[in-house]
One Martini backbone bead per residue (centre of mass of N, CA, C, O) as a GRO file, in nm:
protein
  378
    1UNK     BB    1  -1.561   8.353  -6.943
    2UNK     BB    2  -1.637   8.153  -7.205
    3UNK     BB    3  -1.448   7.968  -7.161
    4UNK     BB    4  -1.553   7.899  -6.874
    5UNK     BB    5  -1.837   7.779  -6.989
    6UNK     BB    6  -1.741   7.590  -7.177
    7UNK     BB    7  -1.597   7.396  -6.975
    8UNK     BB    8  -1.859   7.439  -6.798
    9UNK     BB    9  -2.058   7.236  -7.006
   10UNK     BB   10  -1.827   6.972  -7.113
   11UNK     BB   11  -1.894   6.849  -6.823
   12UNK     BB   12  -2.198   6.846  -6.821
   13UNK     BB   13  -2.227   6.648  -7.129
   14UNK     BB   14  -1.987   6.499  -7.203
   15UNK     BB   15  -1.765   6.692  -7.368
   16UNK     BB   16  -1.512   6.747  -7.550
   17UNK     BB   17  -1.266   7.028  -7.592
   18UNK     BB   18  -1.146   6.909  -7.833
   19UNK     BB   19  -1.080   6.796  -8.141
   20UNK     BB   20  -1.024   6.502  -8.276
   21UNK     BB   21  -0.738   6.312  -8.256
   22UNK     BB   22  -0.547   6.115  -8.370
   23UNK     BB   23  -0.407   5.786  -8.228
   24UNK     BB   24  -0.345   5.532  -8.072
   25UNK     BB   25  -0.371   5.246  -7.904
   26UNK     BB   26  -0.579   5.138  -7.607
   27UNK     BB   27  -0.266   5.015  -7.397
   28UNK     BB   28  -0.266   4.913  -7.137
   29UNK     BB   29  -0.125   4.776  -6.888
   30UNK     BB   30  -0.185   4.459  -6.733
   31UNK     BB   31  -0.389   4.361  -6.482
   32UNK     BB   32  -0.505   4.222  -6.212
   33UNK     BB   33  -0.782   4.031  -6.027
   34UNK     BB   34  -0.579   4.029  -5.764
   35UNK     BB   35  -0.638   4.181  -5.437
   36UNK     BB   36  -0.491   4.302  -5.179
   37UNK     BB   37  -0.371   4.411  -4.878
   38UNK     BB   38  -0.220   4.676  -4.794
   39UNK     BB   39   0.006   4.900  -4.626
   40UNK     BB   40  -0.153   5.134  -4.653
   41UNK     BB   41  -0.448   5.064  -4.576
   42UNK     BB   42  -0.346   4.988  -4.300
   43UNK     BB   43  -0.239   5.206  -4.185
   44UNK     BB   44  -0.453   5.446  -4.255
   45UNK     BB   45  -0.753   5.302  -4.194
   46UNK     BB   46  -1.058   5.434  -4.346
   47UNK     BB   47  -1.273   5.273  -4.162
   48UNK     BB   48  -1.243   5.416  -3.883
   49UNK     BB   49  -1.352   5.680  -4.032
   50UNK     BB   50  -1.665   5.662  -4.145
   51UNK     BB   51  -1.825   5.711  -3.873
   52UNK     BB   52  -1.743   6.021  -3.940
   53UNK     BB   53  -1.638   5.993  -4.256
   54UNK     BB   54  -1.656   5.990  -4.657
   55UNK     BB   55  -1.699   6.274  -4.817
   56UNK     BB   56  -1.962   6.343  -4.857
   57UNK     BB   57  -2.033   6.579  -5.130
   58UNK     BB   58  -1.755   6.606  -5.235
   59UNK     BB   59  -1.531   6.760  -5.453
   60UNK     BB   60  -1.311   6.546  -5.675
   61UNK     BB   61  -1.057   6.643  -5.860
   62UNK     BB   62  -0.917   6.482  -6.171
   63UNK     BB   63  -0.565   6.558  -6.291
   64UNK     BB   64  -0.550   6.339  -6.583
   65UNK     BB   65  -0.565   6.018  -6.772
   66UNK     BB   66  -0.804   5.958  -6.627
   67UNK     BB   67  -1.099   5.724  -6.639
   68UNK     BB   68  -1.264   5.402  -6.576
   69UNK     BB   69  -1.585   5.372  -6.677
   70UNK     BB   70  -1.591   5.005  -6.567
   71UNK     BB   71  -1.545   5.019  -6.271
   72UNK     BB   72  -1.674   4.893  -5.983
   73UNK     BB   73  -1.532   5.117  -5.793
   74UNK     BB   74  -1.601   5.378  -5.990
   75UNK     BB   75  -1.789   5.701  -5.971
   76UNK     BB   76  -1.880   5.924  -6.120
   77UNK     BB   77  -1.988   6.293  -6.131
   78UNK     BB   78  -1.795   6.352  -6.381
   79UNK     BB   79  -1.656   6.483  -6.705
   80UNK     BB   80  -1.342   6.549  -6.891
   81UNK     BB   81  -1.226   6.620  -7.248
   82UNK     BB   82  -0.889   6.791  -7.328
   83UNK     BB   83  -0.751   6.611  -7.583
   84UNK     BB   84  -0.945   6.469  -7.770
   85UNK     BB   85  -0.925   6.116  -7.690
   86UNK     BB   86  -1.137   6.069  -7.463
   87UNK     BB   87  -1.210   5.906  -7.155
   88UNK     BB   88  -1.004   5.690  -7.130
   89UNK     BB   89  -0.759   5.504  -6.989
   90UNK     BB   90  -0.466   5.469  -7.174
   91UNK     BB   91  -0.234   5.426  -6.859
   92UNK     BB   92  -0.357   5.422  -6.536
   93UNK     BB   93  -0.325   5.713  -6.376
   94UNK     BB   94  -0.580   5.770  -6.322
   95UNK     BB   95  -0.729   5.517  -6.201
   96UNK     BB   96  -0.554   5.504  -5.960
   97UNK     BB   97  -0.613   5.770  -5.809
   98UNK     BB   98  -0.925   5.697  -5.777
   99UNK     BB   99  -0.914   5.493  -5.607
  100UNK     BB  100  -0.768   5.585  -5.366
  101UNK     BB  101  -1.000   5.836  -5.285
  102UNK     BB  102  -1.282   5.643  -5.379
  103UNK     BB  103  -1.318   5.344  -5.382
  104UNK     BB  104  -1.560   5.124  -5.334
  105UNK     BB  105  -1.709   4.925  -5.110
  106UNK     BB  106  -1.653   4.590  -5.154
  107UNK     BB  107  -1.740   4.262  -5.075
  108UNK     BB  108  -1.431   4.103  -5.055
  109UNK     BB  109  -1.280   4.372  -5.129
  110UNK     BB  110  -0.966   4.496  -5.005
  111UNK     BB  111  -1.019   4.726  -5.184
  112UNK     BB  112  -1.020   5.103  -5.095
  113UNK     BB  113  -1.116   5.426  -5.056
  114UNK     BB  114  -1.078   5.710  -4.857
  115UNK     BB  115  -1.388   5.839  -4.998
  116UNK     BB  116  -1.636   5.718  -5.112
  117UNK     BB  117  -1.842   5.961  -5.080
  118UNK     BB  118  -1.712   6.120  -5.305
  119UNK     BB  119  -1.715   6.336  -5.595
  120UNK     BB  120  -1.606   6.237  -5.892
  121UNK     BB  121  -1.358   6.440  -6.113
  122UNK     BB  122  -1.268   6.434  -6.459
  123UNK     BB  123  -0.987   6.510  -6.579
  124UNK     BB  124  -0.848   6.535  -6.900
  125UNK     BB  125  -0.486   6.592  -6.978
  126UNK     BB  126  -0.378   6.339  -7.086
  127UNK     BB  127  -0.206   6.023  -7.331
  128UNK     BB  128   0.065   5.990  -7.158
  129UNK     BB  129   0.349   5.933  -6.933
  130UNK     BB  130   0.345   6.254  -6.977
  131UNK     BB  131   0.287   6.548  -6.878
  132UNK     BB  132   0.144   6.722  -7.039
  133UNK     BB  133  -0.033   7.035  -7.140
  134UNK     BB  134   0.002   7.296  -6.942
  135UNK     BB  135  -0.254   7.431  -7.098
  136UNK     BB  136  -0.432   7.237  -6.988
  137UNK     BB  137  -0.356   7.208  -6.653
  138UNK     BB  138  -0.479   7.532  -6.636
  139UNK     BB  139  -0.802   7.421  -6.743
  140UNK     BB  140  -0.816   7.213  -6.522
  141UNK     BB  141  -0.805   7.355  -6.277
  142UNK     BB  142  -1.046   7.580  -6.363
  143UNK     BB  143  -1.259   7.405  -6.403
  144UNK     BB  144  -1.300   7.296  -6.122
  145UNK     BB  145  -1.350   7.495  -5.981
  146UNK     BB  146  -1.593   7.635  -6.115
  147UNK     BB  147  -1.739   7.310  -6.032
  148UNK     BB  148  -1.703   7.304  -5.717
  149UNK     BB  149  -1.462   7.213  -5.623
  150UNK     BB  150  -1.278   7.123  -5.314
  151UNK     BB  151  -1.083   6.925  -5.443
  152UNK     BB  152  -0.730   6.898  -5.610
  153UNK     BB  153  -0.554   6.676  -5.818
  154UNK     BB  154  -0.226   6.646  -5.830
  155UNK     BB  155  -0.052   6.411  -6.040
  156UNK     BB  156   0.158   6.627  -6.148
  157UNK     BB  157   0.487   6.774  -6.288
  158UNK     BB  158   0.651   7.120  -6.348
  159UNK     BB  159   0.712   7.410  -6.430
  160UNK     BB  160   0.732   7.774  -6.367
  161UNK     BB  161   0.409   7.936  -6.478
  162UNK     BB  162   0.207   8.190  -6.487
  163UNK     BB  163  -0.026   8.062  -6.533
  164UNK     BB  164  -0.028   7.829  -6.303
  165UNK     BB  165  -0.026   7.989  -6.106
  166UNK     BB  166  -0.311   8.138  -6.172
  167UNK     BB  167  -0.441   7.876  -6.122
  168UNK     BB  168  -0.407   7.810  -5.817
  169UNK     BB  169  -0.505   8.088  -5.736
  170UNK     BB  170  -0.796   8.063  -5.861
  171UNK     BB  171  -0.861   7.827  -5.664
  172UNK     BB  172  -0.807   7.902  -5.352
  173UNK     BB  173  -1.040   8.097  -5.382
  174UNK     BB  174  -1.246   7.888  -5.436
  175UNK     BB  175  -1.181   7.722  -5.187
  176UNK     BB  176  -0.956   7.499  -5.278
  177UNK     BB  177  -0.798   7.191  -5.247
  178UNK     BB  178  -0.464   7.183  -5.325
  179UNK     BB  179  -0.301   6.886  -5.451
  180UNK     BB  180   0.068   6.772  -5.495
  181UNK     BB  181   0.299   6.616  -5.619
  182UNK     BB  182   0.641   6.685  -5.520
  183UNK     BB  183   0.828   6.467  -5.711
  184UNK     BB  184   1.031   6.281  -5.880
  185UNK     BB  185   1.392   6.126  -5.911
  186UNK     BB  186   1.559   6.101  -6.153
  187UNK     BB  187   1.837   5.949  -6.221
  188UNK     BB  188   1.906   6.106  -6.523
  189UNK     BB  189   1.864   6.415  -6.392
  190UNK     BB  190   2.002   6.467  -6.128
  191UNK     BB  191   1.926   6.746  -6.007
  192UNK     BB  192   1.678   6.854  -5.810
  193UNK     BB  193   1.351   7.024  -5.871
  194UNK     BB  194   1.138   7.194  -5.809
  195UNK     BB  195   0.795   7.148  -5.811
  196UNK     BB  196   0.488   7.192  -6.041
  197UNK     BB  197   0.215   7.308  -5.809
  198UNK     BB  198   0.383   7.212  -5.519
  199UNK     BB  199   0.578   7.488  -5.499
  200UNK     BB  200   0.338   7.653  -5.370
  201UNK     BB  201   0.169   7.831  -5.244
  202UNK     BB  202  -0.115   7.677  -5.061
  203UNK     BB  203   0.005   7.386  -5.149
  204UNK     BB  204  -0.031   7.061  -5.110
  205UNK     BB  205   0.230   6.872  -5.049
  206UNK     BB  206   0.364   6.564  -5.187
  207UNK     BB  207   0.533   6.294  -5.034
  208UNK     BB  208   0.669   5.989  -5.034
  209UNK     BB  209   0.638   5.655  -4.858
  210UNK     BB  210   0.705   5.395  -4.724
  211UNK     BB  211   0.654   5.133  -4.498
  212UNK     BB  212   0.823   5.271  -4.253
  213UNK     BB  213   0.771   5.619  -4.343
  214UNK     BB  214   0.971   5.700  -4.505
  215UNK     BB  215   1.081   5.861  -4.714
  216UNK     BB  216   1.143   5.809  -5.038
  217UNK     BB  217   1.411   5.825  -5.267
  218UNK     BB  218   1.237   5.973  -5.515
  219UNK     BB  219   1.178   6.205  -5.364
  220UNK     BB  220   1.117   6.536  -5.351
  221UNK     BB  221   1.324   6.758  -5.164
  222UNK     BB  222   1.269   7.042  -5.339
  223UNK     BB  223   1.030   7.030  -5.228
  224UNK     BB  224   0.791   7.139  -5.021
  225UNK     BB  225   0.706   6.943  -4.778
  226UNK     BB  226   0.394   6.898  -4.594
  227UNK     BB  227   0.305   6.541  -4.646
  228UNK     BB  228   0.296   6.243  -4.634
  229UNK     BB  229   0.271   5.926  -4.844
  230UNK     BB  230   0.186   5.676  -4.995
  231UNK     BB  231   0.449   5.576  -5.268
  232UNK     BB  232   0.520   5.268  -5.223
  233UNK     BB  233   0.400   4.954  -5.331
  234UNK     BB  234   0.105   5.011  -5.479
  235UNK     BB  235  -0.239   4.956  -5.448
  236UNK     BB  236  -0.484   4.947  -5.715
  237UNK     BB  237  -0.668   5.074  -5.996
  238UNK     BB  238  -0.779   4.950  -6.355
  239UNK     BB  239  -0.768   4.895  -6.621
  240UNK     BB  240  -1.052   4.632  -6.704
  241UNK     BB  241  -1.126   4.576  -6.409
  242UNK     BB  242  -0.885   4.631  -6.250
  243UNK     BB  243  -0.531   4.615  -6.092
  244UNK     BB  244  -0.232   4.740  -5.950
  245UNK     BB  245   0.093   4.675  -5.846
  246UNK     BB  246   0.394   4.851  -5.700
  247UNK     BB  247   0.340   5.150  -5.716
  248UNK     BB  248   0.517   5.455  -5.799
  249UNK     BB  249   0.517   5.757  -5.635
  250UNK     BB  250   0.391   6.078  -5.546
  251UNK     BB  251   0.137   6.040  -5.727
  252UNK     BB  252   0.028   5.837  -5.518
  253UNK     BB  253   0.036   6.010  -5.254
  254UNK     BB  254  -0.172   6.227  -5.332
  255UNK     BB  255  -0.453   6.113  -5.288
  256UNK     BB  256  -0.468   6.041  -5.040
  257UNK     BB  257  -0.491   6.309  -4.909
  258UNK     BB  258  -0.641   6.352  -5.067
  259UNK     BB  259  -0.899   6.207  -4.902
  260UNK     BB  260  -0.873   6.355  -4.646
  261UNK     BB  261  -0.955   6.610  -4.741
  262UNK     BB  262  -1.282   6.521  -4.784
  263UNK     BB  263  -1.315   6.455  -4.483
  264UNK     BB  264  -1.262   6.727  -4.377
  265UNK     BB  265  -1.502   6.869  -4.561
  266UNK     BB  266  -1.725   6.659  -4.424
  267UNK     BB  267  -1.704   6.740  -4.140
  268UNK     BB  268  -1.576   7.079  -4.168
  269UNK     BB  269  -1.731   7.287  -4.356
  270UNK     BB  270  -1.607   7.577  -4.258
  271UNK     BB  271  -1.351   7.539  -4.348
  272UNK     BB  272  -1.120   7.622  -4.508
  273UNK     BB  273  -0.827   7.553  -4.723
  274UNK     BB  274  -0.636   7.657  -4.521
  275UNK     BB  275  -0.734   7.501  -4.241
  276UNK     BB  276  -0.690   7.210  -4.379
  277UNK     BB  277  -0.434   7.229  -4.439
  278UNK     BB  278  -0.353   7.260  -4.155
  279UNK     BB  279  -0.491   7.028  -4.040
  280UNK     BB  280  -0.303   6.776  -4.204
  281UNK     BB  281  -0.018   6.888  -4.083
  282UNK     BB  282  -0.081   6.916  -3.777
  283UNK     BB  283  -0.193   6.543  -3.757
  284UNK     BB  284   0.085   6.436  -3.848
  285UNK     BB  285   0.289   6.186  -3.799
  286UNK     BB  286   0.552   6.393  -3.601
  287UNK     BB  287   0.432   6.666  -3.653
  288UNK     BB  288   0.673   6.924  -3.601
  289UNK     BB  289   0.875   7.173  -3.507
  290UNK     BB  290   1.158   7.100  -3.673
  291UNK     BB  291   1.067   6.824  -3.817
  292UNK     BB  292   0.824   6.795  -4.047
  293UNK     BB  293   0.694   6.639  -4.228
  294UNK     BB  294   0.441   6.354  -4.224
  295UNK     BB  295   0.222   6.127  -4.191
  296UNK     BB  296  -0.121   6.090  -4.285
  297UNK     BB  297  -0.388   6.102  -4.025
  298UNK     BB  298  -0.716   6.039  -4.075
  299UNK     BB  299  -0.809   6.078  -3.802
  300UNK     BB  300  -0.709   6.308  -3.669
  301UNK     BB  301  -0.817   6.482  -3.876
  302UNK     BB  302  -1.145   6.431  -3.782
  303UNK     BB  303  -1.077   6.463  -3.426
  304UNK     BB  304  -0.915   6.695  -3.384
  305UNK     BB  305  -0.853   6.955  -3.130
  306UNK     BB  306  -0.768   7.234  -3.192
  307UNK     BB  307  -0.711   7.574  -3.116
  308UNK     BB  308  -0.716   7.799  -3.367
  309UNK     BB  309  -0.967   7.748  -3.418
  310UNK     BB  310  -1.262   7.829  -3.466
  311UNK     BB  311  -1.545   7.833  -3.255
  312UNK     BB  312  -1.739   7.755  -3.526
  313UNK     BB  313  -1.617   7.598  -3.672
  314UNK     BB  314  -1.639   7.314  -3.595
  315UNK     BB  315  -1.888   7.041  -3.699
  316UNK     BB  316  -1.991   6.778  -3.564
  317UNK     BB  317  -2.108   6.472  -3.660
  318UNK     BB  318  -2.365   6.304  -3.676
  319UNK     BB  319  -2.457   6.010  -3.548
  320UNK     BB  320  -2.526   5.750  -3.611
  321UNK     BB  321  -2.739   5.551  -3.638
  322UNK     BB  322  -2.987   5.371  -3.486
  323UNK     BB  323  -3.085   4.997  -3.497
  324UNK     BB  324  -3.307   5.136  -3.337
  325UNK     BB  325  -3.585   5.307  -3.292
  326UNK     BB  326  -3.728   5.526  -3.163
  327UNK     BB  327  -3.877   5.424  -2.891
  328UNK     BB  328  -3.824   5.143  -2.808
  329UNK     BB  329  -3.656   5.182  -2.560
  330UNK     BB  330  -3.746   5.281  -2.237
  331UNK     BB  331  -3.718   5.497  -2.025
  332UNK     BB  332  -3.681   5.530  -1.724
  333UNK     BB  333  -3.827   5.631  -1.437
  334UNK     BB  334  -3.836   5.889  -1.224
  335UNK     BB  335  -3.837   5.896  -0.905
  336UNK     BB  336  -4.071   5.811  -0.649
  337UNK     BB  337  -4.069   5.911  -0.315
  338UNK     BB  338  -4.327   5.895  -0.220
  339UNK     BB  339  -4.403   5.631  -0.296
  340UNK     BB  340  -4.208   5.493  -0.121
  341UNK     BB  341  -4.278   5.579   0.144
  342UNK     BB  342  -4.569   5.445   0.145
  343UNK     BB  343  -4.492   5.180   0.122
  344UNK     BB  344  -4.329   5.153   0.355
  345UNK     BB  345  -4.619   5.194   0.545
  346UNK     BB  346  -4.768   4.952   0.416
  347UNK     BB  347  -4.546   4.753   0.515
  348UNK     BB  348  -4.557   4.809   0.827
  349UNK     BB  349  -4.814   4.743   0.879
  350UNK     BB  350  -4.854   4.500   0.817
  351UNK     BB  351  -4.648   4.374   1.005
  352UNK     BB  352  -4.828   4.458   1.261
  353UNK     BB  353  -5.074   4.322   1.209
  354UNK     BB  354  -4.955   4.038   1.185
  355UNK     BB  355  -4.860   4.009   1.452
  356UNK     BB  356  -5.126   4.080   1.589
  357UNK     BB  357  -5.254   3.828   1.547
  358UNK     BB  358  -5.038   3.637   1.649
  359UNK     BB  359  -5.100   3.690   1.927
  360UNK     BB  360  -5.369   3.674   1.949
  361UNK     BB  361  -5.378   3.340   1.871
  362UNK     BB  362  -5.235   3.292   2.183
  363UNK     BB  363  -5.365   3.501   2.410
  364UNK     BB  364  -5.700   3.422   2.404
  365UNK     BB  365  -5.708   3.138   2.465
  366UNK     BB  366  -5.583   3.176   2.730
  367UNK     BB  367  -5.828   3.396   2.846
  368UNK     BB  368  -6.081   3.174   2.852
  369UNK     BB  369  -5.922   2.948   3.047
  370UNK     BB  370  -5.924   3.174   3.272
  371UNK     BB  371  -6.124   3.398   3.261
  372UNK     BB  372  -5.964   3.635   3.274
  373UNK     BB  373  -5.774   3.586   3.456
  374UNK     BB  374  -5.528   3.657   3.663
  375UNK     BB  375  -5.252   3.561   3.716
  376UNK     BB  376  -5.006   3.460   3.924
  377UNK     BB  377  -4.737   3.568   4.168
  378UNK     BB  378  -4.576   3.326   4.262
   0.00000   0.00000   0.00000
């Protein structure tokens, strides 16, 4: 209990979790300033979704190697390092991973995040391009959860180990939602082995697919895939307030997922862990029974209406507000049948009367000059 604590005091403070050690110098491979619209942007188009959700006030951690704190795309809700060895992301897969899932909306760049509204919380669990220290990785799952994170994003990968494993399981039961890349199939690796925490039971794993849809070739297939992400070609946020484009992994497949897991629960608060990723899994494209995991479809995601969910968990997002105040504009008023009668008698009367003068002004005349006098029968 202290210990957890300690972790979220850590977080609150944005103080480091353990005495500074040596490091190398924070030298990230150099990104562009120039970056188009990516097919992943397209394929999933998260704008078509934002004026049903755009994840505001979910709690997203992101457990990986930080974040680029001067990014003009990125804000933090939170930040804590495990590491000992400052918040700044000196490997840039902590930066790429967070522009992914929410990256500011900025007029003119075509790149931005799949839930702009959630809130982004960093946890440094490496400083190196390997996954770092299992025993850091699970008190970042940990203390995620603790700090009331709602969605967890590990773009990480090790072996089965019972703390890991408790440490997922501590984090479903505070009814996050646990997101894990399925692994990369490394050329010399030979067999490929399930990869973890993404082959635990209720974790939404993430395998890779490429522009066409399909598995990407580096995709972990001994991992239980629940669902794919885009993760080759991949342009994202990079340290330096750049950019960086072609990346690979399983690792970048994993935010689009969280990022769709934020829209689901900021559109269905009720819903919990197990429901959302039932849901994730439920809406991708091509998803059904014997048929296996499709690619992650936001839109569907926030507004497929299931038949086994509780009817009273789905609870539609309200209307965007309208661009003009309201009783700007009067309502018709409801049909008054009196008055159409009243008029209709008054409007006959009338021209009953106008007929009336104008006979008269024929015939009066006339009966003047014959004095009255009937005329002739013959």
């Amino acid at each position: 209990m202290i210990g957890r604590a300690l972790m979220a005091s850590a977080l609150a403070l944005h103080l480091p979790l353990v005495p500074a050690v040596a490091r190398a110098a924070c030298d990230p491979p150099r990104g562009t300033m120039q970056v188009g619209e990516s097919w992943a942007q397209k394929r999933l188009d998260p704008k078509r979704v934002w004026p049903l959700s755009t994840g505001a006030g979910v709690r997203v951690a992101i457990v990986d190697s930080g974040v680029d704190l001067q990014h003009p795309q990125i804000r933090l809700a939170g930040k804590a390092d495990l590491t000992g060895t400052g918040y700044q992301d000196c490997v840039g897969h902590g930066t790429a991973v967070a522009g992914i899932i929410g990256a500011q909306y900025t007029q003119g760049v075509l790149f931005y995040g799949m839930a702009p509204g959630a809130l982004l919380l960093s946890y440094k669990q490496t400083e190196s391009e390997t996954n770092g220290d299992p025993k850091l990785l699970v008190s970042a799952i940990k203390a995620a959860a603790d700090q009331g994170a709602k969605v967890i994003n590990v773009s990480i990968s090790t072996t089965d180990q019972p703390a890991l494993r408790a440490a997922v399981e501590y984090a479903l039961a505070k009814d996050a939602v646990v997101v894990a890349a399925a692994g990369n199939v490394k050329k010399e690796d030979g067999t490929p082995v399930p990869a973890y925490p993404a082959a635990y039971d209720g974790v939404v794993a993430v395998g890779a697919a490429g522009p066409n849809g399909a598995l990407a070739e580096f995709s972990n297939n001994k991992t239980p895939v629940a669902v794919l992400g885009p993760g080759q070609d991949i342009t994202s946020t990079w340290p330096g307030r750049a950019y960086f484009k072609e990346l690979d992994g399983t690792s970048y497949a994993a935010p689009y997922v969280a990022g769709v897991a934020a829209l689901i629960r900021a559109r269905f608060p009720k819903l919990d862990q197990a429901q959302v990723r039932q849901r994730i899994i439920a809406t991708a494209d091509g998803a059904s029974t014997g048929k296996g995991a499709g690619m992650v479809n936001p839109l569907l995601a926030v507004s497929a209406i299931l038949p086994y969910e509780p009817a009273d968990a789905p609870v539609v997002a309200p209307p965007p507000p309208s661009p003009l105040p309201a009783g700007a504009v009067a309502k018709a008023p409801p049909v008054d049948q009196n008055a159409i009668d009243l008029a209709l008698i008054i409007a006959g009367s009338a021209l009953g009367l106008a007929l009336l003068v104008a006979v008269s002004r024929v015939v009066v005349p006339m009966g003047r000059r014959r004095g009255w006098r009937p005329g002739r029968t013959e």
